[in-house]
C-alpha positions, 0 to 999 in steps of 0.5 A, spaced: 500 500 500 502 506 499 502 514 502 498 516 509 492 512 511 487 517 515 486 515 522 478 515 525 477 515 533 471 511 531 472 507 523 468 507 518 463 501 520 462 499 512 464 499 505 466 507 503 462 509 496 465 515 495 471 520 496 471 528 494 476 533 495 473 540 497 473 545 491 478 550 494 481 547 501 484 540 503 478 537 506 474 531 504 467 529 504 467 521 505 460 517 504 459 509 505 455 504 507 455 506 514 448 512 514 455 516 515 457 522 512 464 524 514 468 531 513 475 530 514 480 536 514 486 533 511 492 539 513 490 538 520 489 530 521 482 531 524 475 529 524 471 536 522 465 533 522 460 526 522 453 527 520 448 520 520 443 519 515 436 514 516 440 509 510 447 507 507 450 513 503 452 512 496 454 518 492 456 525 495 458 531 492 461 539 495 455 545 493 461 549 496 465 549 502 459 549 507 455 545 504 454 538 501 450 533 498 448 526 498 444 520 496 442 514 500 439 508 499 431 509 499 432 514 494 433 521 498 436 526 496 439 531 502 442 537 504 448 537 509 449 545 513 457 542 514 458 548 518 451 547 523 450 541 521 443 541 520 441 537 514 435 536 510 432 531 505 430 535 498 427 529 494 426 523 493 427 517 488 422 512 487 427 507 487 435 507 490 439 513 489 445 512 485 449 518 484 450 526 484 453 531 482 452 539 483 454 544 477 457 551 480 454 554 473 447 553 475 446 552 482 443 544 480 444 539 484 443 533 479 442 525 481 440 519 478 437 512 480 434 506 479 427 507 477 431 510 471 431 518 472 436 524 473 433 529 477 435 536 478 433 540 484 435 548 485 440 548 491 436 555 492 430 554 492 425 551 498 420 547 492 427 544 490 424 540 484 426 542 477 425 537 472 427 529 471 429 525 464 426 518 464 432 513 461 431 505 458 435 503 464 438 505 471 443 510 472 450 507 474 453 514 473 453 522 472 458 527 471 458 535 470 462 537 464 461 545 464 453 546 462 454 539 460 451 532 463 454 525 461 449 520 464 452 513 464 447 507 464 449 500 463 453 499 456 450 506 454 453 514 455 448 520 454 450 527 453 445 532 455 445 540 455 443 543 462 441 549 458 436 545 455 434 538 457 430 534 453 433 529 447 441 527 448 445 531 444 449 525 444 449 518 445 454 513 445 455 506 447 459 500 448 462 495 453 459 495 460 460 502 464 463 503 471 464 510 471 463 517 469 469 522 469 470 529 466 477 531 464 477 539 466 481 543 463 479 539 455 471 539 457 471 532 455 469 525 458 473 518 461 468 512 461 471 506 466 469 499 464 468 492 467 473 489 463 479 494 465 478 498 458 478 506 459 475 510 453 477 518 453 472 522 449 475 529 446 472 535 444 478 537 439 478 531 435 475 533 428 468 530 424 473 525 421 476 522 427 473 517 431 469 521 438 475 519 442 480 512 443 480 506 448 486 502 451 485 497 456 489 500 462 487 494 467 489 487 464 492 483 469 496 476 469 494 470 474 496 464 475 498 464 467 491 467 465 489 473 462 484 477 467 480 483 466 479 487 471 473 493 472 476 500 472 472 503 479 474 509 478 478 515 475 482 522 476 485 527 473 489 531 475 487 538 474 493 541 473 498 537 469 495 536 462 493 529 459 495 526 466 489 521 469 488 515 474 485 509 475 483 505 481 481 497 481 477 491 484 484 489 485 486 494 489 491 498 483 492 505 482 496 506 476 498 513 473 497 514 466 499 518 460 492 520 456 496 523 450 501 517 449 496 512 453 502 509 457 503 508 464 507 512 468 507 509 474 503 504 479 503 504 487 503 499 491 497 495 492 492 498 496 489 492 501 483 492 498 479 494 491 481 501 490 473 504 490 474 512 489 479 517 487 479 524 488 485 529 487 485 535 492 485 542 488 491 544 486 492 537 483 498 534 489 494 530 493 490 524 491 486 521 496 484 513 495 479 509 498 481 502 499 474 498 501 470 492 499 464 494 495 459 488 495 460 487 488 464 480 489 463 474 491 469 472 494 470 480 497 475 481 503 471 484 508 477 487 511 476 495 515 474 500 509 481 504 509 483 511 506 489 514 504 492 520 501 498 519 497 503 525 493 501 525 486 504 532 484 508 533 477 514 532 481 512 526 483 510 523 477 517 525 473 521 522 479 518 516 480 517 515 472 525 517 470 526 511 476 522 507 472 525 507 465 533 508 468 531 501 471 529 498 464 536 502 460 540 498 466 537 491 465 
């Protein structure tokens, strides 16, 4: 395993769902299996806070640095005040709630669910309802590009205008899709797939090209054979141009190179699957949630574990200018 593991009075009871970095300070927002909400201050090696939901917590996400919200299980939507800590439900799924994400262009707080909905809710508004899209299948997976939205269900992507929600302005489909990411300074996407492929879709490419380009980040070898494993999530550094990484259900977290799709660099195996990514803001910290995630029949059930690894440019050419000395020396 590797980088510093975040140390909790009292752990973190269940499998993690999802961590998020604030948008201008080293906390970060924990949500997990527990009904617990967690805001832990990274600088400080601190507790900030601990909030208890009614039902597991499976998507969380920053209005700002005061404000955050989450989904659970029965389908609610809620608010948490994270200077007060009140918290307030906003909406309802009519099945599981999967996923969430707020866009600072809008002041949208938009979720998807198993009954087959994304919703969009005014953080601003009392009656906070705004407008739901009924898709083929259950959401897996969305993102906020911009005043785009990526909405992943199944095999399929559907890409949305929040200016203008109604039929997708585009649609892709493929493989089985794990996840959903932006890539934030080329407004683009990176689909993560259960069979260890990672599909970068690029605005810059021409008409005559392809949309974007795939390349298997996660094949692994065991006991001879060729295994793939699923891509759980994926974080681009939002600083240094064209680098990404991915994390999986065997607990890799490997650096890649989006423009020469090469690796840069793997960490030491993490103790268990590597469940969300998030890289801090100014692009230095990266935070890895090592947890069981309910997906696997012979999954550990070890304690859920959370580190936070340096992953700075500096870093990335320190270790790689290692890595290629060793295989001139051999």
């Amino acid at each position: 395993m590797s980088g510093t593991r975040l140390n909790f009075k009292n752990p973190i009871r269940d499998a993690i769902t999802r961590l998020r970095f604030a948008p201008t300070s080293n906390n970060l927002l924990i949500s997990s299996w527990d009904s617990t909400l967690r805001l832990y201050e990274v600088d400080g090696s601190q507790l900030k806070g601990q909030f208890e939901g009614d039902f597991p917590l499976l998507d969380c996400c920053f209005g700002d640095e005061g404000e955050a919200y989450a989904v659970e299980s029965d389908g609610s939507v809620r608010r948490f005040d994270l200077r007060s800590g009140d918290c307030c439900s906003i909406g309802k799924h009519d099945s599981l709630a999967s996923c969430s994400e707020y866009s600072d262009e809008t002041s949208l707080v938009i979720t998807g669910g198993w009954d087959r909905k994304v919703m969009h809710w005014d953080s601003r508004a009392t009656q906070s309802f705004q407008h739901s899209i009924t898709l083929d299948s259950e959401v897996d997976s969305i993102l906020i590009c911009g005043l785009g939205l990526v909405v992943s269900t199944g095999a399929s992507v559907h890409v949305y205008d929040l200016r203008n929600i109604g039929e997708p302005i585009d649609s892709y489909s493929g493989l089985r899709i794990k996840c959903v990411r932006s890539i934030p300074y080329l407004k683009g996407f990176a689909m993560g797939s259960i069979d260890g492929r990672v599909t970068l879709h690029l605005p810059y490419l021409s008409n005559t090209e392809k949309s974007g380009y795939a390349f298997r980040c996660h094949p692994k070898s065991i006991n001879g054979k060729h295994h793939l494993v699923s891509v759980n999530d994926i974080g681009f550094n939002p600083f240094i141009s064209s680098t990404f990484v991915t994390g999986d259900n065997l607990g890799h977290v490997i650096a890649w190179d989006a423009r020469s799709r090469k690796r840069l660099l793997e960490l030491p195996r993490y103790p268990n699957s590597v469940v969300s990514l998030s890289y801090n803001h100014v692009g230095e910290l990266l935070a890895v949630a090592s947890s069981y995630t309910y997906q696997e029949a012979n999954e550990i059930e070890d304690p859920p574990q959370i580190y936070i690894q340096e992953l700075s440019e500096r870093y990335i050419k320190s270790v790689s200018s290692q890595v290629d000395a060793a295989k001139n020396d051999r």
